[in-house]
C-alpha positions in Angstrom: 129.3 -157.7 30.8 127.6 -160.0 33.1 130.7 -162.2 34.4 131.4 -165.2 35.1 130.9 -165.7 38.8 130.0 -168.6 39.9 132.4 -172.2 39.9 131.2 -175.3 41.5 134.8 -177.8 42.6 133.9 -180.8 45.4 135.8 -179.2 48.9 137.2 -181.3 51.6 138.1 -180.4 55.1 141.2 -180.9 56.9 141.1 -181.9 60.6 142.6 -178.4 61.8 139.6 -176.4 59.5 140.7 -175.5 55.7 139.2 -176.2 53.0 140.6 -178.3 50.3 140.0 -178.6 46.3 141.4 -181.8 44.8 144.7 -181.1 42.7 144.2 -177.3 43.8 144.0 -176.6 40.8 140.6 -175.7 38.6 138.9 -178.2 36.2 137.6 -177.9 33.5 134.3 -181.0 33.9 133.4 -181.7 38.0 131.2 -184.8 38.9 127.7 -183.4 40.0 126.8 -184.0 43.3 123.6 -186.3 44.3 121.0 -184.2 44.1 119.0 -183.9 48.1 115.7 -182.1 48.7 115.3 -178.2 47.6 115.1 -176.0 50.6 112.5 -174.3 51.9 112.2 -171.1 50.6 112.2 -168.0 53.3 113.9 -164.2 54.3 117.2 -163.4 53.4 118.5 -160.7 56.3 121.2 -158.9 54.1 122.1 -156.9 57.2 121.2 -153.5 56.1 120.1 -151.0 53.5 116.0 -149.9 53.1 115.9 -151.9 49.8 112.4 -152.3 48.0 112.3 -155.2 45.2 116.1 -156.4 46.3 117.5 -158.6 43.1 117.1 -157.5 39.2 114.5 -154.3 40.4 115.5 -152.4 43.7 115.4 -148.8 45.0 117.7 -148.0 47.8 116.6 -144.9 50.1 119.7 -145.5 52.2 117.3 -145.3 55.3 119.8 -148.2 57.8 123.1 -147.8 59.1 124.7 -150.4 57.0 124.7 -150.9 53.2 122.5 -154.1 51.6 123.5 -157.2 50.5 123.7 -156.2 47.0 126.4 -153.4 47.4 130.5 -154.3 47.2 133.2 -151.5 47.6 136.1 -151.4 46.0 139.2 -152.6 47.7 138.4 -151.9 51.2 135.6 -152.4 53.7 132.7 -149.7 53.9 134.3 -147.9 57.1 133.3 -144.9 58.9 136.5 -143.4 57.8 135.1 -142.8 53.8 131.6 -143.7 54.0 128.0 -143.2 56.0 124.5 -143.8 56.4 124.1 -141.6 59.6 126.1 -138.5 58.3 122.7 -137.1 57.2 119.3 -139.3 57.1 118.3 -140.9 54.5 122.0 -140.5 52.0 124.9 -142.3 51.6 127.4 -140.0 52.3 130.7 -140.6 50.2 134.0 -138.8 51.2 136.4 -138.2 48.4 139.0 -140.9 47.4 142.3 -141.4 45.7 142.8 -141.7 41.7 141.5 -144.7 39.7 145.1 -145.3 39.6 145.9 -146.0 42.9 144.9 -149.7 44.0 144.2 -148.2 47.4 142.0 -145.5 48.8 139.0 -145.5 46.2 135.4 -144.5 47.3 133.3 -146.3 45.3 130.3 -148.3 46.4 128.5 -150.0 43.4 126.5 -153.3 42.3 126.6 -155.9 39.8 125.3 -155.7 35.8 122.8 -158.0 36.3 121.2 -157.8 32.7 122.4 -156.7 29.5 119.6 -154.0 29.6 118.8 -151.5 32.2 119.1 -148.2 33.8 120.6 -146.9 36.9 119.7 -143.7 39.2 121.1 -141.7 42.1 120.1 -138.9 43.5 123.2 -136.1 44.1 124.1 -133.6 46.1 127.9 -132.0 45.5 129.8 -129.0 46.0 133.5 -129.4 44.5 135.9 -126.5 44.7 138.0 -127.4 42.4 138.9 -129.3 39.3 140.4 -132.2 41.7 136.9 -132.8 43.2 134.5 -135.0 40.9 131.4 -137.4 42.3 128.8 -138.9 40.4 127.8 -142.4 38.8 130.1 -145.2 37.0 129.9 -147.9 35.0 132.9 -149.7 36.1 135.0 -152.9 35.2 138.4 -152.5 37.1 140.9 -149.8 37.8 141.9 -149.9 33.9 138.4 -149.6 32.1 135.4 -147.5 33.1 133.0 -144.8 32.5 132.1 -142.8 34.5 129.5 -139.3 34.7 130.8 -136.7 37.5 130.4 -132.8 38.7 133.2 -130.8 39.1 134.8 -127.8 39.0 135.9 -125.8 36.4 138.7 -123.5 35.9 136.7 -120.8 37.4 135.0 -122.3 40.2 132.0 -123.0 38.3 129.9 -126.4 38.8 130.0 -128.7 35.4 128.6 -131.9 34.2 131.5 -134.3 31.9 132.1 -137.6 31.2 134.9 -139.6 31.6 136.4 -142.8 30.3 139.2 -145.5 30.4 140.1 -148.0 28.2 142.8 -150.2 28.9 144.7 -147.7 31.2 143.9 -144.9 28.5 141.9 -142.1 29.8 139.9 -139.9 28.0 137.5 -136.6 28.9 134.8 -135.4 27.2 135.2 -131.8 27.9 133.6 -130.3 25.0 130.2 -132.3 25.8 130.4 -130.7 29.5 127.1 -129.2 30.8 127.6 -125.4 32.9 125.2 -126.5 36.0 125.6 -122.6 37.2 124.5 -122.5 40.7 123.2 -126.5 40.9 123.8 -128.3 43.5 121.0 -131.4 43.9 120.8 -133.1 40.7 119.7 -136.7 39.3 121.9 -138.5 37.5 121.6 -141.8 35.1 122.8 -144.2 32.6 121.2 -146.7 30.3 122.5 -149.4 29.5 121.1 -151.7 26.2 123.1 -154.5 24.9 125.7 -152.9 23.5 125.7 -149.2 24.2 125.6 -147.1 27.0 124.3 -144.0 27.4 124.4 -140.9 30.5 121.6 -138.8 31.2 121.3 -136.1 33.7 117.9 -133.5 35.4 117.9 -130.3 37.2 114.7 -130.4 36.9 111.9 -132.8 35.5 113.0 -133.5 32.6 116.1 -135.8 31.8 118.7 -134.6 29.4 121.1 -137.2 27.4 125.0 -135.9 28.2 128.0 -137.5 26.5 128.0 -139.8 23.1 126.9 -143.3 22.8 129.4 -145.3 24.7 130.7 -148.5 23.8 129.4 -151.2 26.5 131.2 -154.0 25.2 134.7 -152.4 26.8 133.3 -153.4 30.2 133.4 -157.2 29.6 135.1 -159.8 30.5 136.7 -160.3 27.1 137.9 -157.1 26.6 139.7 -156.8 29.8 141.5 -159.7 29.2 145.4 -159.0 27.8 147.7 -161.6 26.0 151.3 -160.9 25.0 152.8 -163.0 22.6 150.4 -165.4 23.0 150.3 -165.9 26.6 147.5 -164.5 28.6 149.0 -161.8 31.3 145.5 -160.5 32.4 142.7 -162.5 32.7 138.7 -160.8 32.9 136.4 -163.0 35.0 134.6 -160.1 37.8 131.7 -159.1 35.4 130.8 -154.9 35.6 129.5 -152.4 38.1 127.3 -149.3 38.1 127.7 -147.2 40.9 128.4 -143.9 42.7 132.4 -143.0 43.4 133.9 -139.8 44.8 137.2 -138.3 44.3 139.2 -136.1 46.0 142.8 -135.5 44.3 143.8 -133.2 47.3 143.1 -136.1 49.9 140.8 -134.1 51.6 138.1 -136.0 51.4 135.4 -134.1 50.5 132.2 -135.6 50.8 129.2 -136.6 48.6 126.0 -137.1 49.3 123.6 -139.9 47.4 120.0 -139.8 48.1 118.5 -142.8 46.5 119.8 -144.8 43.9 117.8 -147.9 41.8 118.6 -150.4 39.1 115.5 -151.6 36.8 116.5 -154.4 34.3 115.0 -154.3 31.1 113.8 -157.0 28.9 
């Protein structure tokens, strides 16, 4: 799950300012360079976010007008058109985006799996109005394979808890596991993740709740994502997975979102 995401190639610069790899291609074995003194060690401004314990251990309040360092969106930059930090204090406000389907229009902010073992939190507050409205938390490998926890709508109006999944392109819903949240509308929500398996959890109150089965972590890995036909490899998985928060809005309305505080904690 963790990715492979970092390659080391020796890079050359042309006279009008590109950068050039030998062969342009990858290899396999690269000479190491000659090793020069370590550098000082000193504050990294990421730009933005009120991050405590930045790295494997951070809370986010989402107290600055940008997002940190350690937050990537999905296929577009975090504009003021789908996303902000000044919308209400203190929350990440999210406004609803397109289908995992589309390669375009997704609001999802979310952060790398750092360790095989953790847990991830946000703080929620949603009102969807219909079935086409869903927010809440993912784990997320690309467009074709996630999980993801979200409150919606149900064929009534009322406010429910599910889970979602895809695997490989196949989608599935949990809809007999869905929670009624009645009149709910601030919840937390969670997942845990150990080696393996993944789990969701959700609180009205105090007290967490598990929601959902025992998922199958291992789908959100490099490995799996990965597709051959007839022996040739067609898709290749190198990105590593994401937890984070993601908003639809299926009627492209855009409605918004709104995300407190959200932490990761690795686990040993």
């Amino acid at each position: 799950m963790l990715g492979r995401e970092t390659a080391l190639a020796p890079v050359t610069w042309t006279s009008d300012g590109w950068p050039r790899v030998p062969t342009g291609l990858p290899s396999l074995e690269v000479p190491g360079p000659t090793p020069g003194p370590l550098p000082v060690p000193g504050p990294v401004d990421g730009g933005g976010g009120d991050v405590v314990g930045l790295g494997d251990d951070e809370v986010d309040g989402f107290d600055q007008p940008a997002l940190g360092p350690q937050w990537s969106t999905l296929r577009r930059p975090a504009t003021s058109d789908w996303l902000s930090l000044t919308a209400r204090p203190s929350h990440l406000r999210l406004h609803g985006g397109r289908s995992p389907q589309s390669l375009t229009g997704s609001s999802l902010v979310g952060r790398r799996v750092t360790s095989a073992n953790g847990a991830f939190e946000v703080r929620m507050e949603y009102r969807p109005r219909s079935f086409q409205h869903l927010a809440g938390i993912t784990a997320y490998y690309n467009t074709r394979t996630w999980y993801f926890l979200y409150v919606t709508a149900d064929d009534e109006g009322r406010a429910v808890l599910r889970v979602a999944g895809c695997d490989r392109g196949a989608p599935s819903v949990d809809e007999a596991g869905g929670v009624s949240l009645g009149e709910v509308r601030r919840l937390r929500l969670g997942l845990d993740l150990r080696g393996p398996g993944l789990r969701f959890r959700y609180a009205t109150d105090g007290d967490w709740h598990p929601v959902g089965p025992l998922l199958d972590a291992t789908v959100l890995s490099d490995e799996h994502a990965e597709v051959s036909e007839s022996g040739q490899i067609r898709a290749l998985g190198f990105t590593g997975a994401f937890v984070g928060m993601w908003a639809w809005d299926l009627t492209g309305g855009g409605l918004p979102a709104d995300f407190e505080e959200a932490s990761w904690h690795a686990a040993g």
